[in-house]
N, CA, C and O atoms as a DFTB+ gen file, in Angstrom:
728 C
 N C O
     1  1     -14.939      -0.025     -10.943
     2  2     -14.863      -1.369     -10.410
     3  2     -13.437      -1.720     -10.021
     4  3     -13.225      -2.271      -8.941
     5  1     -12.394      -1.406     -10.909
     6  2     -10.780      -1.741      -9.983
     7  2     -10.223      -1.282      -9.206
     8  3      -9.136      -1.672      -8.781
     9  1     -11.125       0.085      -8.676
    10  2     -10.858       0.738      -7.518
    11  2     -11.765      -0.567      -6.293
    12  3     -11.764      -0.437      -5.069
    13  1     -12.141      -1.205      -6.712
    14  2     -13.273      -2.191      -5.619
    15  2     -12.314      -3.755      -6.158
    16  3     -12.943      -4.795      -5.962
    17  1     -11.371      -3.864      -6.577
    18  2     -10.811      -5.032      -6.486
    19  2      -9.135      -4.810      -6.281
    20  3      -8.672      -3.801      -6.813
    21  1      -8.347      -5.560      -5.655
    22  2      -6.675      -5.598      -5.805
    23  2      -6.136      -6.321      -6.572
    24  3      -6.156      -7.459      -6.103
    25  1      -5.558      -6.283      -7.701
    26  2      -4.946      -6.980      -8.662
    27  2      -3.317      -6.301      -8.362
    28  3      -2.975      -5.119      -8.397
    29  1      -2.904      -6.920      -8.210
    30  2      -1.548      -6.511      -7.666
    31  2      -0.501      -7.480      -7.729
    32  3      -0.646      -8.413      -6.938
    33  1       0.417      -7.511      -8.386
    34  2       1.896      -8.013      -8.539
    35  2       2.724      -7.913      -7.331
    36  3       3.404      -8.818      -6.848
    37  1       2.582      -6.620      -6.860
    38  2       3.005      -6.288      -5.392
    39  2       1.968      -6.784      -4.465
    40  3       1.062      -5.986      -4.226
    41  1       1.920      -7.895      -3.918
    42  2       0.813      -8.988      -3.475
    43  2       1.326      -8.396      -1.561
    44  3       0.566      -8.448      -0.594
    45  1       2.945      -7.834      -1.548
    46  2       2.613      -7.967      -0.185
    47  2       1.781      -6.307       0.331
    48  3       1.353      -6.007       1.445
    49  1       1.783      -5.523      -0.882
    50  2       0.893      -4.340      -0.356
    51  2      -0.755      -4.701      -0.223
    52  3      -1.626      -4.362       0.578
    53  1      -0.731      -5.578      -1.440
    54  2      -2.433      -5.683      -1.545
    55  2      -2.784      -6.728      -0.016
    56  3      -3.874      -6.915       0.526
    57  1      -1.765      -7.131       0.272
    58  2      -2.363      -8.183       0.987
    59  2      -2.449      -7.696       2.125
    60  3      -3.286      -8.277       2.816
    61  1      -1.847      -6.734       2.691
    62  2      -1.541      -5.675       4.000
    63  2      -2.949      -4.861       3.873
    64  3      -3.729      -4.673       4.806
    65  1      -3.134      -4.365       2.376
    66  2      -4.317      -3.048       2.682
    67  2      -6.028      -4.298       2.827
    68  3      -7.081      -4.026       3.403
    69  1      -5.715      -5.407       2.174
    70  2      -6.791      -5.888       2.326
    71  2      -6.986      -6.351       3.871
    72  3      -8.115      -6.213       4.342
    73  1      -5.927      -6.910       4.716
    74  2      -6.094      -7.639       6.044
    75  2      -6.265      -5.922       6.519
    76  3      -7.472      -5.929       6.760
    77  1      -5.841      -4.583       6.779
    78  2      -6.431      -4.033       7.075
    79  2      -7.657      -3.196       7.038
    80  3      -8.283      -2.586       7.905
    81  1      -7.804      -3.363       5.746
    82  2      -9.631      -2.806       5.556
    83  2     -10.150      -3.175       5.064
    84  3     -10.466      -2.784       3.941
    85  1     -10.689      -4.518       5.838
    86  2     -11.467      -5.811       5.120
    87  2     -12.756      -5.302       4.278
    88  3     -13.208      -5.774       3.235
    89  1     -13.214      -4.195       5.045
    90  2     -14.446      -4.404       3.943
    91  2     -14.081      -3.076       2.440
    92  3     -15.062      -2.565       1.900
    93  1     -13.490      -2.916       2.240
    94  2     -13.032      -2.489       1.194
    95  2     -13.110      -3.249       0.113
    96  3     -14.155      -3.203      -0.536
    97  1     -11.899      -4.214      -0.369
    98  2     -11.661      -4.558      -1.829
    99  2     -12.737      -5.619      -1.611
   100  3     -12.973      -6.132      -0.517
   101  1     -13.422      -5.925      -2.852
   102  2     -14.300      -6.935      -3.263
   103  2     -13.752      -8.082      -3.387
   104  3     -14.526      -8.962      -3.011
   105  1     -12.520      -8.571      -3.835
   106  2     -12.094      -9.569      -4.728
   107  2     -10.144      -8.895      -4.573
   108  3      -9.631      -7.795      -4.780
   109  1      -9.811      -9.719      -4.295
   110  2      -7.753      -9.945      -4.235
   111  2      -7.281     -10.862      -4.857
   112  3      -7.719     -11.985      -4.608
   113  1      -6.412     -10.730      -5.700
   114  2      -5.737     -11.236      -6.277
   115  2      -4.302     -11.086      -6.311
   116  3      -3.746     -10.048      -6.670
   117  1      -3.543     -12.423      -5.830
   118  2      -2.464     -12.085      -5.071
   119  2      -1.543     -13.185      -6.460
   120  3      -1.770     -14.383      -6.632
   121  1      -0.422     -12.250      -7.353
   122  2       0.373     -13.180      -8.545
   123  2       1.382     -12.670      -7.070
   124  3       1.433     -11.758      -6.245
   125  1       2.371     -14.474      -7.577
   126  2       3.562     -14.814      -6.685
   127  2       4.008     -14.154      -5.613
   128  3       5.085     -13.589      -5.427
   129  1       2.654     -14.339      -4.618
   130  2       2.868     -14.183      -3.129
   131  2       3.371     -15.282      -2.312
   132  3       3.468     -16.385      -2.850
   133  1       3.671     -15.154      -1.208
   134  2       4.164     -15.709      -0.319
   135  2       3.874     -15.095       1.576
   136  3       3.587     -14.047       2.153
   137  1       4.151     -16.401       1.891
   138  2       3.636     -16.002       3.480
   139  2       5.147     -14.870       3.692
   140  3       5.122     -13.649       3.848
   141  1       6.238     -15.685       3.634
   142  2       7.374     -14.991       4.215
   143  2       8.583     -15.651       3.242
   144  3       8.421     -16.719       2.653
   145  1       9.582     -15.007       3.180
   146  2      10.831     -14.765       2.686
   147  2      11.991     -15.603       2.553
   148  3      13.064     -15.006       2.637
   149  1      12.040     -17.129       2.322
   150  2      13.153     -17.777       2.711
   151  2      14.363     -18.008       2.017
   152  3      14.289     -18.749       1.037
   153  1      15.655     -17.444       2.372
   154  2      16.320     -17.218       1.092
   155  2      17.106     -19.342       0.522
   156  3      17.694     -19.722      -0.490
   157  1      16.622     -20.159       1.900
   158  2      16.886     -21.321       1.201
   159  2      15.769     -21.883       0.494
   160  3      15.767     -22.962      -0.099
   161  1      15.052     -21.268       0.576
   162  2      13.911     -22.289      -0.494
   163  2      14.348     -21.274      -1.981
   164  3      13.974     -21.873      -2.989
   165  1      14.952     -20.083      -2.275
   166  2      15.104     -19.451      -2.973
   167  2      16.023     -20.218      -3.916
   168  3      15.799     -20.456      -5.103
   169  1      17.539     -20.714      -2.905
   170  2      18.538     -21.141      -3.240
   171  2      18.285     -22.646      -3.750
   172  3      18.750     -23.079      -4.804
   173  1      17.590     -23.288      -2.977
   174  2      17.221     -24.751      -3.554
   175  2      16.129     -24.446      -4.941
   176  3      15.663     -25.478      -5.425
   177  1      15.738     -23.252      -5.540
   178  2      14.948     -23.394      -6.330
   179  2      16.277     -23.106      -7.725
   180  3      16.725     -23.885      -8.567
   181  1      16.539     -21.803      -7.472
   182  2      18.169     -21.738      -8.231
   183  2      18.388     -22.961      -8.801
   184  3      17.983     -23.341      -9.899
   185  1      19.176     -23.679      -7.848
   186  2      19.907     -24.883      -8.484
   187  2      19.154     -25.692      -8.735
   188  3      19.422     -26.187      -9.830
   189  1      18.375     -26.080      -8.317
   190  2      17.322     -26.612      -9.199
   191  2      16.883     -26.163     -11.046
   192  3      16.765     -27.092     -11.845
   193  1      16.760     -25.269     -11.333
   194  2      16.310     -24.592     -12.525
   195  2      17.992     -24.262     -13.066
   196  3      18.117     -24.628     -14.234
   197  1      19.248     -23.680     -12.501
   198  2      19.711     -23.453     -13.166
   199  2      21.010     -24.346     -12.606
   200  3      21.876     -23.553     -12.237
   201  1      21.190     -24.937     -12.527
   202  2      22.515     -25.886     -11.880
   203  2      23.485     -24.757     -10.364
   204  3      23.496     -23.659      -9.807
   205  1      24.193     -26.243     -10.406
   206  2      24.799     -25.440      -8.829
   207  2      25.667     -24.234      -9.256
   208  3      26.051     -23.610      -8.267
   209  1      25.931     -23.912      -9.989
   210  2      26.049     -22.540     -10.264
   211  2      25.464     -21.347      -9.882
   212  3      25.853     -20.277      -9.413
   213  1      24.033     -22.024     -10.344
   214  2      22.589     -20.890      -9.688
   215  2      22.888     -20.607      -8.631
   216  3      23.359     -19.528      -8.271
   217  1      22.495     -22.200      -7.527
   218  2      22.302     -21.940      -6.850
   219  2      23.564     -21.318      -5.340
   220  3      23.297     -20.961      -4.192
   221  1      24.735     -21.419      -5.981
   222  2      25.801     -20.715      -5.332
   223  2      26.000     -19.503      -5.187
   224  3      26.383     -19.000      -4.131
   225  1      25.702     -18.727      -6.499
   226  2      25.430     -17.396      -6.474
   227  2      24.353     -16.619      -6.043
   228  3      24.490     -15.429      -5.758
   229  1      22.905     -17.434      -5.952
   230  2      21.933     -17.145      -5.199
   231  2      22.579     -17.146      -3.585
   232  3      22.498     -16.139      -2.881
   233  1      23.245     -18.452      -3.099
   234  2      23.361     -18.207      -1.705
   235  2      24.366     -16.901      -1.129
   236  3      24.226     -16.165      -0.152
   237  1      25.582     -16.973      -2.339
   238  2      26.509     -16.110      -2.282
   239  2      25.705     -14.416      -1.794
   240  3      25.832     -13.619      -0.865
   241  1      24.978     -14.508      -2.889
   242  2      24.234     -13.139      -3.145
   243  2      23.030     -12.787      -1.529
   244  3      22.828     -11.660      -1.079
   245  1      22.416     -14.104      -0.958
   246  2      21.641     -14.022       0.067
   247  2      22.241     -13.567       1.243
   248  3      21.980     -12.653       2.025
   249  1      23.330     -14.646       1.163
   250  2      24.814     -14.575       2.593
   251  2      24.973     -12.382       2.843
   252  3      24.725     -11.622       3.779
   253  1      25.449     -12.214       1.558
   254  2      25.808     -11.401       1.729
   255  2      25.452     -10.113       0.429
   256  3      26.186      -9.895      -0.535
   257  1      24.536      -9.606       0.643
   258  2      23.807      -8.436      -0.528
   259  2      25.113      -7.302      -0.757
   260  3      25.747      -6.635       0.061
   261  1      25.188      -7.402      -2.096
   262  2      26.487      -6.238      -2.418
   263  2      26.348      -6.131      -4.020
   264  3      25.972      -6.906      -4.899
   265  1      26.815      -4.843      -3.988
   266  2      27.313      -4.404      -5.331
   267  2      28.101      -5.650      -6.288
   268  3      28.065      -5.335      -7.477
   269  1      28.686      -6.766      -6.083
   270  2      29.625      -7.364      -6.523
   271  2      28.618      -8.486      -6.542
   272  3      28.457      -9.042      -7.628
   273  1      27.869      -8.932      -5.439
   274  2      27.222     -10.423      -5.455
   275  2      25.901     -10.345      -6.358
   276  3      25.469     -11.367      -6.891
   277  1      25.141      -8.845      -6.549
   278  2      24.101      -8.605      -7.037
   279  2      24.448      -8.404      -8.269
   280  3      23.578      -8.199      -9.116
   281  1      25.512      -8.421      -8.527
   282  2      25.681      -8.619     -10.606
   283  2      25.834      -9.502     -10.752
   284  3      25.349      -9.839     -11.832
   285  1      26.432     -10.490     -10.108
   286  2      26.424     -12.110     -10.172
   287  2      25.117     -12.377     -10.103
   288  3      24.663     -13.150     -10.948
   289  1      24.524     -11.999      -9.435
   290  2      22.813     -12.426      -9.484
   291  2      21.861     -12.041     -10.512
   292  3      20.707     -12.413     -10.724
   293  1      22.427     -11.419     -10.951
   294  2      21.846     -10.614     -12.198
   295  2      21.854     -11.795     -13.465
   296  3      21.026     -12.449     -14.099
   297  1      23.102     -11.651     -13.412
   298  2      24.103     -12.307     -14.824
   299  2      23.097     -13.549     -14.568
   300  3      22.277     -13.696     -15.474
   301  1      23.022     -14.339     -13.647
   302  2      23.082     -15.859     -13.550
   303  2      21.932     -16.143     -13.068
   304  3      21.653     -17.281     -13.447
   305  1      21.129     -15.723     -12.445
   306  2      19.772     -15.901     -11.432
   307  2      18.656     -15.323     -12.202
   308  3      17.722     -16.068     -12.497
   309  1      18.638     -13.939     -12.607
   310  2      17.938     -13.450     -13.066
   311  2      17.117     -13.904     -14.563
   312  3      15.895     -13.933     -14.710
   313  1      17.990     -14.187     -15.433
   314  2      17.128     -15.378     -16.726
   315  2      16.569     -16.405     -16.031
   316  3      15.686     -16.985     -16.663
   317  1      16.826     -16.891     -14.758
   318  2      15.853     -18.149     -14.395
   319  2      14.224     -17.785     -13.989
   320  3      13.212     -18.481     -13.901
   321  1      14.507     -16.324     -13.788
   322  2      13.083     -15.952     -13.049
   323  2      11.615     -16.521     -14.013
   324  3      10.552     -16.768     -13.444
   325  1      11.801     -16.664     -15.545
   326  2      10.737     -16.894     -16.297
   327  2      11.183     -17.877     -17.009
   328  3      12.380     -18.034     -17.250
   329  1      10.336     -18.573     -17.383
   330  2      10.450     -19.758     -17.938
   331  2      11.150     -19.849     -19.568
   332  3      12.073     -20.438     -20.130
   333  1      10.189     -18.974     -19.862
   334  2      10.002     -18.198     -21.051
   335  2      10.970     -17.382     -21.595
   336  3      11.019     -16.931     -22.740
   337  1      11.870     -17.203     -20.518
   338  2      13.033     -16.219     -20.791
   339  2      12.497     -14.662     -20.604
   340  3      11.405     -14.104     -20.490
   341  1      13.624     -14.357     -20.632
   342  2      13.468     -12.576     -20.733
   343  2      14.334     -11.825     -21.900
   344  3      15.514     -11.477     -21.870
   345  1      13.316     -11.686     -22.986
   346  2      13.706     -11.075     -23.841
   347  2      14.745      -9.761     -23.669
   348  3      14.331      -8.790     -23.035
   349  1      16.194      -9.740     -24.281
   350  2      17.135      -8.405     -24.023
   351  2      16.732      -6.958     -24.180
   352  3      17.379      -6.008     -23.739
   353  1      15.175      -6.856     -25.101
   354  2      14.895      -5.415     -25.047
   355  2      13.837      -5.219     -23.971
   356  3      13.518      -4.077     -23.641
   357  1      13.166      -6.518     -23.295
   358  2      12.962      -6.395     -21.860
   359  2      13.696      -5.787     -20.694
   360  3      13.521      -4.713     -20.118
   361  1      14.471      -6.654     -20.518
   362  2      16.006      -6.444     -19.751
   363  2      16.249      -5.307     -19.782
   364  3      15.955      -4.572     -18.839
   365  1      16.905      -4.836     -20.977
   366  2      17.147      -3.679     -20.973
   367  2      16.297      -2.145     -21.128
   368  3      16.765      -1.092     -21.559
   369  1      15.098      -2.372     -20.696
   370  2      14.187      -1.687     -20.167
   371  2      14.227      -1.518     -18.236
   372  3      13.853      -0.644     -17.454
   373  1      14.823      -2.737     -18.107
   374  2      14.339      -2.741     -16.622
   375  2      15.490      -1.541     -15.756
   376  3      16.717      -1.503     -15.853
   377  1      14.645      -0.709     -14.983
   378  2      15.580       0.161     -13.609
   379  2      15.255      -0.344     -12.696
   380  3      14.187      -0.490     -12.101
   381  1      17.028      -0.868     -12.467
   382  2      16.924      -1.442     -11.642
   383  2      17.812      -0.342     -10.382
   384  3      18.605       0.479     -10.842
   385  1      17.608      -0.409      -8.847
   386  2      17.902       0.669      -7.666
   387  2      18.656      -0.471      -7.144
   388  3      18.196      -1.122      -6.206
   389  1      19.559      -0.705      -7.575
   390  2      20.786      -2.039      -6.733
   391  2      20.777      -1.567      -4.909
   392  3      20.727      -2.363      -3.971
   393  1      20.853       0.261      -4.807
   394  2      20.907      -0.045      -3.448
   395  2      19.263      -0.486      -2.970
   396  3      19.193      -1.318      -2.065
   397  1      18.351      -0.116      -3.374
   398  2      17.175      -0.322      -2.790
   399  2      16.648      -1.994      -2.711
   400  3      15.939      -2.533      -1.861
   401  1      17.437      -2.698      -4.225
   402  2      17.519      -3.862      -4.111
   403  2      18.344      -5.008      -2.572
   404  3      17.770      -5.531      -1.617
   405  1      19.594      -5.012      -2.896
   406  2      20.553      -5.029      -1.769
   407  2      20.170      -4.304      -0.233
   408  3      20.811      -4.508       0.798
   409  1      19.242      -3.618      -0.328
   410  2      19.022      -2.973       1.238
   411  2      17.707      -4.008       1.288
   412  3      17.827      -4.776       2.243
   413  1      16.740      -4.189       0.678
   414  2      15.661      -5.181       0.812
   415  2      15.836      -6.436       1.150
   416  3      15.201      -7.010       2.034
   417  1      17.123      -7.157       0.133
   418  2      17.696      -8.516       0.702
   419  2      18.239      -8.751       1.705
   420  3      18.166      -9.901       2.137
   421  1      19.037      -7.664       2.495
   422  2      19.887      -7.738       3.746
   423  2      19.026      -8.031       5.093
   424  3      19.201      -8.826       6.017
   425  1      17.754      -6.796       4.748
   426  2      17.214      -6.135       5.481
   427  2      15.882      -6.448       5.749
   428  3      15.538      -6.492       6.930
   429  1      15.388      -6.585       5.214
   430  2      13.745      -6.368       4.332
   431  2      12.610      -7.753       4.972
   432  3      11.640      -7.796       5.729
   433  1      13.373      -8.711       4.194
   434  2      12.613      -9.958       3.544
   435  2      12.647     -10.842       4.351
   436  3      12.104     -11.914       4.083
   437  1      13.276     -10.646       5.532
   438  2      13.551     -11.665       6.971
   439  2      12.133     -10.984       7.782
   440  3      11.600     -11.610       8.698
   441  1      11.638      -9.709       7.347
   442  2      10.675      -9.492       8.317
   443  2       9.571      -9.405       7.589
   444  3       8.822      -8.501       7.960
   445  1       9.150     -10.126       6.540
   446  2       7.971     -10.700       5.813
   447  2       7.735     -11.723       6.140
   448  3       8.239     -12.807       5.843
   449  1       6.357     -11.251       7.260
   450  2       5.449     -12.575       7.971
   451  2       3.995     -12.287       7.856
   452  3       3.274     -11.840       8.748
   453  1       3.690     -12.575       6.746
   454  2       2.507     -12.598       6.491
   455  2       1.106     -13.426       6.828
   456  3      -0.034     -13.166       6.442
   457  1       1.630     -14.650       7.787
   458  2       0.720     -15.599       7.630
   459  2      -0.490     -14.853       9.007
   460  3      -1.557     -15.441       9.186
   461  1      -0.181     -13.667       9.797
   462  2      -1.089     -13.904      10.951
   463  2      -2.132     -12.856       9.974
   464  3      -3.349     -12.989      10.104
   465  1      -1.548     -11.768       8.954
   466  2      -2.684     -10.990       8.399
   467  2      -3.348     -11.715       7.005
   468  3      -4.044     -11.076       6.216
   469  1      -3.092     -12.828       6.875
   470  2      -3.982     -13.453       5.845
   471  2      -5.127     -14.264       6.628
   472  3      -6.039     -14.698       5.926
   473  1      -5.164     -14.456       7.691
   474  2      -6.589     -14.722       8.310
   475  2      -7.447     -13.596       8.262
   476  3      -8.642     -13.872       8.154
   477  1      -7.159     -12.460       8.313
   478  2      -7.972     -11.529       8.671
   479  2      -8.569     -11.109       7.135
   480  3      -9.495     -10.298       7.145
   481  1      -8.150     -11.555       5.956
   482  2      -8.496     -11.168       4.767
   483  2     -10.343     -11.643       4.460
   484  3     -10.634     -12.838       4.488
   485  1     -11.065     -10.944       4.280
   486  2     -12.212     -11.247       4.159
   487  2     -13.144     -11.086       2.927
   488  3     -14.357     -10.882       2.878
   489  1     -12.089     -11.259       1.810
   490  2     -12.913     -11.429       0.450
   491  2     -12.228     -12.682      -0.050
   492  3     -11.265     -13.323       0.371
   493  1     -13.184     -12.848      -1.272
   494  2     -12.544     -13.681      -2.325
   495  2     -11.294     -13.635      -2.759
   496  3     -11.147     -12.708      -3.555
   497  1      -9.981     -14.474      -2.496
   498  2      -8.593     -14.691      -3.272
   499  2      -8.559     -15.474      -4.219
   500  3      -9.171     -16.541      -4.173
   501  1      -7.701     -15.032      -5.463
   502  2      -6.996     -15.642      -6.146
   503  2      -5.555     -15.690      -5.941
   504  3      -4.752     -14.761      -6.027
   505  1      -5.346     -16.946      -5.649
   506  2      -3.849     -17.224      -5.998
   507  2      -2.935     -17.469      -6.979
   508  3      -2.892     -18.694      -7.095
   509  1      -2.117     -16.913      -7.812
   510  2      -1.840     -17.214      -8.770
   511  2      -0.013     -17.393      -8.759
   512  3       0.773     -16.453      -8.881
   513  1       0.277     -18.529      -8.620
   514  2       1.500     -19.004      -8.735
   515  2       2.468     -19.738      -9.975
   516  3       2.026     -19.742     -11.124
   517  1       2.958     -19.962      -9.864
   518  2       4.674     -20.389     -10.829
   519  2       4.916     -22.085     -10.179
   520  3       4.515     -22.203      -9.021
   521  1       5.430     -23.172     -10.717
   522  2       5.714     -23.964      -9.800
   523  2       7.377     -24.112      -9.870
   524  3       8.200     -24.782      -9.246
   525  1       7.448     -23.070     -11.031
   526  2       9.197     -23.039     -10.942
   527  2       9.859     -21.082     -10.769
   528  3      10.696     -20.429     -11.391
   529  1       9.065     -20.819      -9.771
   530  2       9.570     -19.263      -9.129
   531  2      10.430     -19.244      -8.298
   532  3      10.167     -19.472      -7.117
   533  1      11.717     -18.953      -8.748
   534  2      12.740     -18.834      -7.501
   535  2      12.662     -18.281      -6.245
   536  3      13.097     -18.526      -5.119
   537  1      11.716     -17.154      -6.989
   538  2      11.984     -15.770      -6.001
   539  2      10.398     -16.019      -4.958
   540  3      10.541     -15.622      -3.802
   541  1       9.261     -16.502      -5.226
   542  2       8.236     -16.565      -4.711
   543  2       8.022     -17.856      -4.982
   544  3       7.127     -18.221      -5.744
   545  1       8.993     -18.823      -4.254
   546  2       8.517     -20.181      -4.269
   547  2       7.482     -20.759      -4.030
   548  3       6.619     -20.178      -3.372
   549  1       7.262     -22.199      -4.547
   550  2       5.549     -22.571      -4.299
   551  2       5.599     -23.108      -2.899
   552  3       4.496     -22.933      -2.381
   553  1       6.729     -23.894      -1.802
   554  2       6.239     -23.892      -0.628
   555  2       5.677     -22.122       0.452
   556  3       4.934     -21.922       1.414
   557  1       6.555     -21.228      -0.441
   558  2       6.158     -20.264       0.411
   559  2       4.577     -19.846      -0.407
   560  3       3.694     -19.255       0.214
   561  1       4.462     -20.145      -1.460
   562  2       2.789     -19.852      -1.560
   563  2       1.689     -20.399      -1.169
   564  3       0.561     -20.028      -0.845
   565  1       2.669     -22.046      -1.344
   566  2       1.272     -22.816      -0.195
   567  2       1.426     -22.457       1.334
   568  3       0.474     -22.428       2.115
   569  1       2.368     -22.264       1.576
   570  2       2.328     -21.893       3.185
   571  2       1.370     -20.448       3.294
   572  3       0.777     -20.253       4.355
   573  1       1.257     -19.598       2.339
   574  2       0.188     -18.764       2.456
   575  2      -1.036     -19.221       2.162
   576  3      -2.048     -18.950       2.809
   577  1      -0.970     -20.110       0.926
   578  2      -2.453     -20.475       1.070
   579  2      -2.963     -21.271       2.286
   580  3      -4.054     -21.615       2.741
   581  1      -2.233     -21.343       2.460
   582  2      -2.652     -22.447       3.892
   583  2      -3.573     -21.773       5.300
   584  3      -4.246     -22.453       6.075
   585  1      -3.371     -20.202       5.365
   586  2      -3.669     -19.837       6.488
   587  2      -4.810     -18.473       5.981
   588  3      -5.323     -17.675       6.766
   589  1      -4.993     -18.498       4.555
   590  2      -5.536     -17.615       3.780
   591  2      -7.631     -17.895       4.474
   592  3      -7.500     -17.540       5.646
   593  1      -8.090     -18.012       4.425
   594  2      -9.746     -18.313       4.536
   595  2      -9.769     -19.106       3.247
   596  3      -9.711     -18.678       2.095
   597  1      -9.911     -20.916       3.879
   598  2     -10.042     -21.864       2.253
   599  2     -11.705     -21.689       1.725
   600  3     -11.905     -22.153       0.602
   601  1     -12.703     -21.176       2.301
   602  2     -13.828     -20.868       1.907
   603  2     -13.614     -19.754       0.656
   604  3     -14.026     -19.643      -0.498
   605  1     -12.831     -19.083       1.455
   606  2     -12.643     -17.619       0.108
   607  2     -11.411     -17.900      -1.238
   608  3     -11.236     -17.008      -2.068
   609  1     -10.743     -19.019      -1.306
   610  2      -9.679     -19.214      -1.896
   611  2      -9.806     -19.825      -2.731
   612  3     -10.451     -20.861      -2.574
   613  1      -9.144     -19.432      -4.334
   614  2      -8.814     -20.304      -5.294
   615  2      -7.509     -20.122      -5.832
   616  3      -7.179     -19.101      -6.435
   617  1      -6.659     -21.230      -5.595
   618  2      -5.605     -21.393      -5.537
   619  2      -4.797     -22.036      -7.374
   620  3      -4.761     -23.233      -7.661
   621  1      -4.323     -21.051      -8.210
   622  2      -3.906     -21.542      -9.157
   623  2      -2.325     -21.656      -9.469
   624  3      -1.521     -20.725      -9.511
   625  1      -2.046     -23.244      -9.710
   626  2      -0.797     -23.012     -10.064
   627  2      -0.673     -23.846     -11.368
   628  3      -1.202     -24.900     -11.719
   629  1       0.192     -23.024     -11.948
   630  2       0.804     -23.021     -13.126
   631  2       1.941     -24.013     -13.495
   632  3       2.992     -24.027     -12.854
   633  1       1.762     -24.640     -14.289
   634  2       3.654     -25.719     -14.134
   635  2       4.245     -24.785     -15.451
   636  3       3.865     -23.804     -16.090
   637  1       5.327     -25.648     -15.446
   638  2       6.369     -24.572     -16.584
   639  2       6.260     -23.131     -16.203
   640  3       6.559     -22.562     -17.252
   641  1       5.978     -22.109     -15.212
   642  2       5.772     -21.144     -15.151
   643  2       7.123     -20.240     -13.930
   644  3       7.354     -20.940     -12.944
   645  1       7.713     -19.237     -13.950
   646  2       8.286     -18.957     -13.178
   647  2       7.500     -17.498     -12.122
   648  3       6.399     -17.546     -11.574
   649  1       8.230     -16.621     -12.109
   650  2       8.119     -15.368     -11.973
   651  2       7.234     -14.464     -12.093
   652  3       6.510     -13.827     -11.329
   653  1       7.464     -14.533     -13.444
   654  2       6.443     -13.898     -14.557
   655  2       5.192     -14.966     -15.188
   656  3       5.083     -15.222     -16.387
   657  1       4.174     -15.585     -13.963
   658  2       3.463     -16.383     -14.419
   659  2       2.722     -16.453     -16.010
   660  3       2.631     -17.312     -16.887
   661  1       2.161     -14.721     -15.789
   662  2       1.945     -14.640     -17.222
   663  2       2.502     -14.821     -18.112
   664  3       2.133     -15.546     -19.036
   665  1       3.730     -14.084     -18.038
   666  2       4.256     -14.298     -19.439
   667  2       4.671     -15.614     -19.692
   668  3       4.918     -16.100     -20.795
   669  1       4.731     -16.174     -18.562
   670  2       4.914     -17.736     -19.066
   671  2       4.224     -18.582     -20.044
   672  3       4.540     -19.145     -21.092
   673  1       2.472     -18.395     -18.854
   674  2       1.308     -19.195     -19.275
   675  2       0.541     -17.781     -19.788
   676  3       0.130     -17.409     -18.689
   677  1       0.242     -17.116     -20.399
   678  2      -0.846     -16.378     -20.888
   679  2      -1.767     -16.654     -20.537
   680  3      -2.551     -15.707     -20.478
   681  1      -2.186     -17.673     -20.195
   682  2      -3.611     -17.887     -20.239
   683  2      -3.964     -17.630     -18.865
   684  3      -5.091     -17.144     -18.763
   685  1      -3.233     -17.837     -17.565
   686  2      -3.180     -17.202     -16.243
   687  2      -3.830     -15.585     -16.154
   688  3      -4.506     -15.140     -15.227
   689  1      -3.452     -14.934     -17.284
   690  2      -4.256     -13.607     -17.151
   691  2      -6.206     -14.029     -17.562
   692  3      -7.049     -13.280     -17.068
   693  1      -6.585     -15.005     -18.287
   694  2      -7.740     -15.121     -18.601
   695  2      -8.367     -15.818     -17.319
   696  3      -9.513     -15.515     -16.987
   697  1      -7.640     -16.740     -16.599
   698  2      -8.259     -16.839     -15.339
   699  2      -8.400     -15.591     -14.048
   700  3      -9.376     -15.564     -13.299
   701  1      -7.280     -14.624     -13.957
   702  2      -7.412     -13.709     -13.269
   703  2      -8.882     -12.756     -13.815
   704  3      -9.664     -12.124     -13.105
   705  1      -8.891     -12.905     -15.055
   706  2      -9.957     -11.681     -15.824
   707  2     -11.004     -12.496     -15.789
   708  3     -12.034     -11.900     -16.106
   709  1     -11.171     -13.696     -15.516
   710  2     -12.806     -14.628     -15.209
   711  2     -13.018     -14.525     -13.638
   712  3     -14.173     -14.569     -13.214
   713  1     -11.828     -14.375     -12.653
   714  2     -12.142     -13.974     -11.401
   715  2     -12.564     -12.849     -11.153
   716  3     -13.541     -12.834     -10.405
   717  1     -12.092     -11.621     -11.597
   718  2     -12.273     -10.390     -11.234
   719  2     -13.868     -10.131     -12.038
   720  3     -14.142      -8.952     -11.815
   721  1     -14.737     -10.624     -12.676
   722  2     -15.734     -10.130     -13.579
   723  2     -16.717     -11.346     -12.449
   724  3     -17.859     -11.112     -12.052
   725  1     -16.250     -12.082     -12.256
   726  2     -17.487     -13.050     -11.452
   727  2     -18.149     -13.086     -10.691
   728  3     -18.856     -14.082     -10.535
């Protein structure tokens, strides 16, 4: 059966293989997607959550992707991603590819336009959002839900939640696991 549904974190692959082979997945489920990439709704979310500090080093870091601006982003941006925090033996689990990172921000995320292949999606979505995600803000999720099929859509958002919706709200995984069984 999860070969017949997309549960995917990486929402912009699932959302690509579903608009191209609609009759494939049964059921999509898209955690902190977005239509497209804006690094000021990113930056206004920053300072918002973490003072103008955040959000300086977010723009610093957007302006210009580097070895030097992406540890600043690290240091300072990165604890905002979850609400909940990110535990240090988390953290220090994570590999992170700074160039693959920094080549994505420069490069990448200006050409994430998702809104013309979410019409073409032809199953059931779940949306599952953060209303405090820097990185996958909620105007860029409603701007996807917006062009998604509202017949096929259920749109959940979370308050107090960032990034890591789950680990925020836990209970976001029991709604994903009542969608996918229904």
């Amino acid at each position: 059966m999860i070969s017949r549904v997309l549960l995917d974190t990486g929402a912009l692959v699932a959302l690509h293989y579903a608009a191209h082979h609609p009759e494939r997945p049964e059921r999509l489920v898209l955690i902190s997607a977005v239509a497209r990439y804006v690094h000021a709704r990113s930056i206004a979310a920053f300072d918002r959550l973490g003072g103008a500090e955040a959000g300086e080093v977010a723009a610093r870091y957007f302006a210009d992707p580097n070895e030097g601006t992406f540890a600043d982003y690290l240091r300072i941006c990165l604890p905002l991603y979850s609400r909940s925090g990110l535990p240090p033996d988390v953290i220090a689990r994570m590999s992170w590819n700074p160039d693959a990172t920094i080549h994505w921000d420069r490069n990448e995320t200006s050409k994430v336009a998702l809104r013309d292949l979410a019409g073409l999606v032809r199953c059931p979505v779940l949306m599952v959002t953060g209303e405090d995600d820097p990185s996958s803000t909620l105007v860029g999720a409603e701007e996807l839900a917006a062009v998604l099929p509202q017949e096929l859509l259920e749109f959940r958002l979370y308050a107090a939640a960032g990034h890591g919706v789950i680990r925020d709200r836990p209970e976001a995984l029991d709604d994903v696991a009542r969608f996918i069984v229904a």
